[in-house]
LOBA-317344 format. One record per residue (C-alpha): residue in three letters; x, y, z. Coordinates in steps of 0.05 Angstrom, whole numbers, padded with zeros to 5 digits, always signed. Layout:
BEGIN
ALAXYZ ...
end
This chain:
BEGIN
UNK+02403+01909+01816 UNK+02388+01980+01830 UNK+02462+01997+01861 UNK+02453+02067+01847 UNK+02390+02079+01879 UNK+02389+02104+01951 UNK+02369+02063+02013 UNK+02289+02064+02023 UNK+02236+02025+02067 UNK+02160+02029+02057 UNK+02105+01989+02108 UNK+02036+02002+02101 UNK+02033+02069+02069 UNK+02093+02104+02103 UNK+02161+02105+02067 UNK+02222+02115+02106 UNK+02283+02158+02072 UNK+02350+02189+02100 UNK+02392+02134+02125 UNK+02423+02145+02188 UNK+02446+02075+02211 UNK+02444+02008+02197 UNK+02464+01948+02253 UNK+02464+01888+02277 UNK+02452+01892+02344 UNK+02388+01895+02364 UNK+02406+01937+02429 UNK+02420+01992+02391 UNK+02335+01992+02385 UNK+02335+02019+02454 UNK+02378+02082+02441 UNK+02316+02117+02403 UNK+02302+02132+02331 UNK+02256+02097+02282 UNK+02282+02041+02249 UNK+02260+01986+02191 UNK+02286+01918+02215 UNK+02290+01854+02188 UNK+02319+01786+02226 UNK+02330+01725+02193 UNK+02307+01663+02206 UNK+02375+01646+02214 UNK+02436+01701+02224 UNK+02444+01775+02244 UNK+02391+01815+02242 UNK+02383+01875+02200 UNK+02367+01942+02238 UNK+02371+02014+02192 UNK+02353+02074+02226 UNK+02320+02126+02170 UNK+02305+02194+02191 UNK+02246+02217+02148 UNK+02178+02175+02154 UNK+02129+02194+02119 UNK+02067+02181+02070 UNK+02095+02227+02014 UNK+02105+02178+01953 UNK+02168+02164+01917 UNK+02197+02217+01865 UNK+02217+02190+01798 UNK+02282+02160+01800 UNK+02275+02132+01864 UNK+02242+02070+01837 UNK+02279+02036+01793 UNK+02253+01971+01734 UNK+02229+01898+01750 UNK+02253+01873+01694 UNK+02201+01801+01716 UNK+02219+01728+01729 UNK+02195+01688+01684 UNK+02154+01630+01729 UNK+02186+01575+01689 UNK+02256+01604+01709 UNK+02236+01571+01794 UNK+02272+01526+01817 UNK+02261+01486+01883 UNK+02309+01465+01944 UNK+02269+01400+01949 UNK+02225+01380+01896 UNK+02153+01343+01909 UNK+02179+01268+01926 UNK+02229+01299+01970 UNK+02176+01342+02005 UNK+02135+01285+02014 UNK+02186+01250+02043 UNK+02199+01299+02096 UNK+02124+01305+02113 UNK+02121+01232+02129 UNK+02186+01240+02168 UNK+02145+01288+02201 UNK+02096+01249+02219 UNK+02134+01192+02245 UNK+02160+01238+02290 UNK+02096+01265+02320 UNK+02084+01185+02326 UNK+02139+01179+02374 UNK+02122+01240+02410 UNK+02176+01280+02398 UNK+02132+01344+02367 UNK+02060+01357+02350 UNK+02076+01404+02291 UNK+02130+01430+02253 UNK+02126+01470+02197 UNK+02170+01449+02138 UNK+02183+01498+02087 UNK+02223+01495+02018 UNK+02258+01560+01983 UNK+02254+01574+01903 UNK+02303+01609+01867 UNK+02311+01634+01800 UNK+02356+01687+01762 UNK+02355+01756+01777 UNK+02331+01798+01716 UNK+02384+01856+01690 UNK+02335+01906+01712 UNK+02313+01899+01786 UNK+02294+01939+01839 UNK+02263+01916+01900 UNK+02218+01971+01904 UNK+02193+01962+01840 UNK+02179+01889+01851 UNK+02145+01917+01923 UNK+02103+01960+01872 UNK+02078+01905+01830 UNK+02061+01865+01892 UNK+02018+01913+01925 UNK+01978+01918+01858 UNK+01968+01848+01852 UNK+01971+01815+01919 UNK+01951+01878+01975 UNK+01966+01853+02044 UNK+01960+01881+02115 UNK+02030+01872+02129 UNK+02067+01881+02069 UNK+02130+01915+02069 UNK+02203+01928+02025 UNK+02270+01944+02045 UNK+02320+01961+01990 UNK+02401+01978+02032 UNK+02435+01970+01968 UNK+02510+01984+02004 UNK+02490+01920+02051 UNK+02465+01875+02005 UNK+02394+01878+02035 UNK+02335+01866+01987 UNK+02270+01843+02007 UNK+02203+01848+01991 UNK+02145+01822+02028 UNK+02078+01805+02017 UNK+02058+01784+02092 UNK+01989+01778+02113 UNK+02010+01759+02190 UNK+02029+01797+02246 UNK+02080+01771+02282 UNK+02084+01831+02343 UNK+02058+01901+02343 UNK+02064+01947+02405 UNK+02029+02002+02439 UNK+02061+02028+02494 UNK+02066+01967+02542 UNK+02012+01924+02506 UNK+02037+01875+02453 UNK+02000+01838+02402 UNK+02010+01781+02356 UNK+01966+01754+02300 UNK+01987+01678+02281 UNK+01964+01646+02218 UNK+01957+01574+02207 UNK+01912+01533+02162 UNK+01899+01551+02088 UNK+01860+01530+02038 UNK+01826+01560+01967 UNK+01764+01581+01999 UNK+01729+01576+02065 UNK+01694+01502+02052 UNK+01765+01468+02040 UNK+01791+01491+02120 UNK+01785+01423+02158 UNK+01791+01412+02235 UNK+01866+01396+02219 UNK+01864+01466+02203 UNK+01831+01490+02263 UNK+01875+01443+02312 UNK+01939+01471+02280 UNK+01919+01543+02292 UNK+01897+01522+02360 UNK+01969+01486+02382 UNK+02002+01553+02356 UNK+01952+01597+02403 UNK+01982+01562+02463 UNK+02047+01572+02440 UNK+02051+01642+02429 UNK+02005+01653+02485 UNK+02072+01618+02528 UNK+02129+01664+02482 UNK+02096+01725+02502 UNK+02084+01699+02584 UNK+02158+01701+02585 UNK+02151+01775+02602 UNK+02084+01791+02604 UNK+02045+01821+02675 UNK+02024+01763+02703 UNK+01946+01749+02673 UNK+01953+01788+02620 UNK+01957+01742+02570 UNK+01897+01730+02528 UNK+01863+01709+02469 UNK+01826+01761+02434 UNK+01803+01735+02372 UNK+01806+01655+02353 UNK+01801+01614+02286 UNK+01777+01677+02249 UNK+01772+01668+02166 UNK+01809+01718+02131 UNK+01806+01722+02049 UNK+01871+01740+02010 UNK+01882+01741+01942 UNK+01872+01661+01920 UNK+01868+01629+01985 UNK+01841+01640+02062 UNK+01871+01632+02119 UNK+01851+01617+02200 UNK+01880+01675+02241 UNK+01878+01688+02313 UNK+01896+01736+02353 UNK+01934+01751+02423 UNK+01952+01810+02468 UNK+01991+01812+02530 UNK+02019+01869+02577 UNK+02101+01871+02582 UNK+02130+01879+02645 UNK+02164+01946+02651 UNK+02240+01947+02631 UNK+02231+01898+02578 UNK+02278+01903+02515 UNK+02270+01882+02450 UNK+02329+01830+02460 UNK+02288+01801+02516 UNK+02209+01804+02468 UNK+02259+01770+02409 UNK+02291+01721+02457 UNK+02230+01702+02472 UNK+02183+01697+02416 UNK+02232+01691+02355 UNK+02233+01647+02316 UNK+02154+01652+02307 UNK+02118+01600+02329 UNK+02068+01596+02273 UNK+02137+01582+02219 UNK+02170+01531+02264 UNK+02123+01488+02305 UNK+02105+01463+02370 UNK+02146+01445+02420 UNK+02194+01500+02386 UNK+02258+01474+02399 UNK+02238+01405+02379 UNK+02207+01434+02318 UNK+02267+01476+02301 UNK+02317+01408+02300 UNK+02265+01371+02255 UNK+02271+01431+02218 UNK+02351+01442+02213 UNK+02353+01359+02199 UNK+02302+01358+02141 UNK+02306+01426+02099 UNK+02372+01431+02049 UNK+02368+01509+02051 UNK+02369+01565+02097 UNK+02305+01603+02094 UNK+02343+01668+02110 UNK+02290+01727+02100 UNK+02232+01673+02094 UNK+02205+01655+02162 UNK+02240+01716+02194 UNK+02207+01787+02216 UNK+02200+01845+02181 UNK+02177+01913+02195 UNK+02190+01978+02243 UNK+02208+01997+02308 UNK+02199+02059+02339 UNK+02232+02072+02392 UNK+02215+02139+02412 UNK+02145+02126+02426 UNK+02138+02056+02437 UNK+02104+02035+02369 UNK+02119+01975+02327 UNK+02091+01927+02267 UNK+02136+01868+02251 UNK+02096+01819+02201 UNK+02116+01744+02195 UNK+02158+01754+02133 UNK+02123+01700+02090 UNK+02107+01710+02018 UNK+02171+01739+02015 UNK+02218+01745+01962 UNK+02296+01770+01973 UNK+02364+01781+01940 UNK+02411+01726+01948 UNK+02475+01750+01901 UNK+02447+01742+01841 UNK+02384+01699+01851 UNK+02312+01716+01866 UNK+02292+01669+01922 UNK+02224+01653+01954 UNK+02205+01612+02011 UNK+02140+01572+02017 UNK+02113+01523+02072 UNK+02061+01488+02113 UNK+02044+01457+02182 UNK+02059+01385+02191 UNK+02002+01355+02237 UNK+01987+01283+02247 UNK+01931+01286+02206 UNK+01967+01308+02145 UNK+01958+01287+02079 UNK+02034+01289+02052 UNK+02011+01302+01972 UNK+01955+01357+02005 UNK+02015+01396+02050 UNK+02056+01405+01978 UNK+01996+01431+01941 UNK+01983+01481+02002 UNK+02064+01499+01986 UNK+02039+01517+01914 UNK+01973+01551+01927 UNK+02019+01592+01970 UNK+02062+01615+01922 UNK+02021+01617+01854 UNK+01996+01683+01853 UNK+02065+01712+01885 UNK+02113+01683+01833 UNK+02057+01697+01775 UNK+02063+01772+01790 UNK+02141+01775+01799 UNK+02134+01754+01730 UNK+02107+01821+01707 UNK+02163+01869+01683 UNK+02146+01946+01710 UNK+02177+02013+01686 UNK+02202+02068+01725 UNK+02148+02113+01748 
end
């Protein structure tokens, strides 16, 4: 699984090398330095502080092989009469009105091949499935593994302005996004908008861009946009305890959301669902994407998390093709095998 290769990050075009650090306290972000983080959906985050960013591109032998996954090798925590299930479970819950969404999610897994390195996956991703927030993180003493294919921004920040891009309602093309689609992206707006209030200058909340198409590779998506000015003194503790989970992966009310979830979904989503990206803390700057269409190390399992909004209005059968469409093109290219460059 790559043991021997050293630790490495990349986001956007910028790799990070020279490992410093790595913790799990997310205090430590205030003590300077540039780090690549990644926090779970559920557990400790994962902080590692590189010293050398930069756009200079990866010697050989710092890449290792993909060796692929084959796509019949998947296997799913809850397969589709299960899912079903759990969307009309859903649904009788918004009924009652104990939530108005909650996203439920599901998490594939399939063997490891004998030659894989994150990166290299990372590599075959970008190729195939190029994404505004993708990102990889390879700590091979910790364990850590994960590569992401995120097109959503869950916070960036400049300075003392913050910004967050939520995604929800997909479909294959523009014509198939229905006003379910455009109510569930609307639900999350108001959510995030009240995460980021927590410790934002009073009024400076707002909506910048709403309901806006955006194409990716094999499907489109509704994504809007909000910015907000932090109150001077805030941490990134207090921004996480805030805003994290996301709103857009858990549903609305959260905390409701978040027990529907815990009750109905067999497996953690670990890396799925979480945040990935950098923080730097020397000049105020960070990207941390949504980490969906995400694939990590688990021991020696692949695993990959896919989901979708639960809304009154949702067709059970239609919410576990959306699953699919979500990760088709995903698992199809961790199925190619790569060699070292």
């Amino acid at each position: 699984m790559g043991m021997a290769l050293e630790p490495m990050a990349r986001f956007g075009n910028v790799f990070a090398r020279g490992l410093i650090q790595v913790s799990e306290d997310l205090r430590d972000l205030e003590r300077g330095g540039r780090w690549a983080v990644a926090v779970p959906f559920e557990g400790a985050p994962v902080l590692a502080q590189f010293s050398d960013w930069s756009s200079e591109l990866p010697e050989q032998g710092q890449v290792g092989v993909w060796g692929g996954v084959p796509v019949g090798d998947w296997q799913s925590s809850v397969d589709r009469d299960t899912y079903v299930e759990s969307v009309e479970s859903t649904r009788e819950r918004i009924a009652r009105g104990d939530v108005y969404q909650a996203n439920i999610c599901r998490v594939r897994s399939a063997p490891l091949p004998l030659e894989a390195d994150v990166m290299a996956l990372d590599m075959i991703l970008q190729q195939g499935n190029p994404a505004p927030f993708s990102g990889a993180l390879r700590l091979p003493s910790q364990g850590i593994h994960i590569a992401s294919a995120s097109p959503e921004l869950f916070l960036s920040r400049s300075d003392d302005v913050i910004t967050s891009g939520p995604i929800k309602g997909t479909a294959a093309d523009a014509s198939g996004l229905s006003e379910k689609d455009r109510a569930e992206n609307i639900m999350i707006v108001d959510l995030v908008r009240n995460d980021l209030s927590q410790y934002a200058v009073t009024g400076s909340v707002h909506t910048v861009a709403l309901l806006e198409v955006e194409q990716h590779p094999g499907l489109v998506q509704l994504v809007s946009k909000i910015e907000a000015t932090i109150i001077g003194g805030t941490t990134w503790s207090d921004l996480f305890s805030a805003t994290f989970p996301p709103g857009s992966v858990t549903g609305a009310p959260k905390i409701s959301a978040l027990e529907i979830i815990r009750e109905l979904e067999p497996a953690p989503r670990s890396f799925y669902c979480g945040a990935i990206g950098w923080i730097d803390a020397e000049n105020n700057t960070a990207q941390l994407a949504v980490a969906i269409r995400t694939f990590w190390f688990d021991r020696h399992e692949l695993k990959f998390g896919t989901g979708a909004g639960i809304t009154w209005n949702s067709d059970a059968h239609a919410e576990w093709e959306e699953t699919e469409l979500k990760a088709r093109n995903l698992t199809n290219l961790a199925a190619k095998v790569s060699k070292t460059p």
